[in-house]
Phi, psi and omega in degrees: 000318181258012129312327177288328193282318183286001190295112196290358175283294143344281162093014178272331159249139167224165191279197186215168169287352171283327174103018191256088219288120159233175185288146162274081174334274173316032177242157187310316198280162197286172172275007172292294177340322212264297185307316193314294180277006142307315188278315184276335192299305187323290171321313188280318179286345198264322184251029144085022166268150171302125179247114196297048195201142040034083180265182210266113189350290195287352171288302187313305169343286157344299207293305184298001178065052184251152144270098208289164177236168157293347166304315190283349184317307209295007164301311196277302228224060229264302165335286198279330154270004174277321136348309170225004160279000000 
């Protein structure tokens, strides 16, 4: 199942140049799509299973009710914060 997320064909997730999964803004799927891979993502951390994808800090961050900084863009984008840091 969560290959299928990371399926760039799919398209609700892409990598980063770090090899790091975050959500694809620009993708076809719906928010039912998004909540969905919320609920598993959610699920596999709450009964200690491995969830085979590598997201970007802040989608954890998230997922834990945290707050992101522009500190975390260098999670998504290590380039574009260097940049403008």
């Amino acid at each position: 199942m969560a290959v299928e997320f990371a399926n760039p064909e799919r398209g609700i997730l892409k990598v980063t140049d770090e090899g790091l999964a975050e959500l694809n803004s620009q993708s076809e799927a719906t928010e039912k799509d998004f909540q969905f891979l919320g609920t598993v993502v959610s699920f596999a951390l709450e009964v200690g299973e491995v969830f085979p994808v590598t997201f970007v800090p802040s989608f954890y961050k998230l997922l834990l009710g945290q707050s992101i900084s522009f500190n975390d863009l260098e999670g998504v984008d290590a380039l574009l914060y260097r940049n403008m840091n």
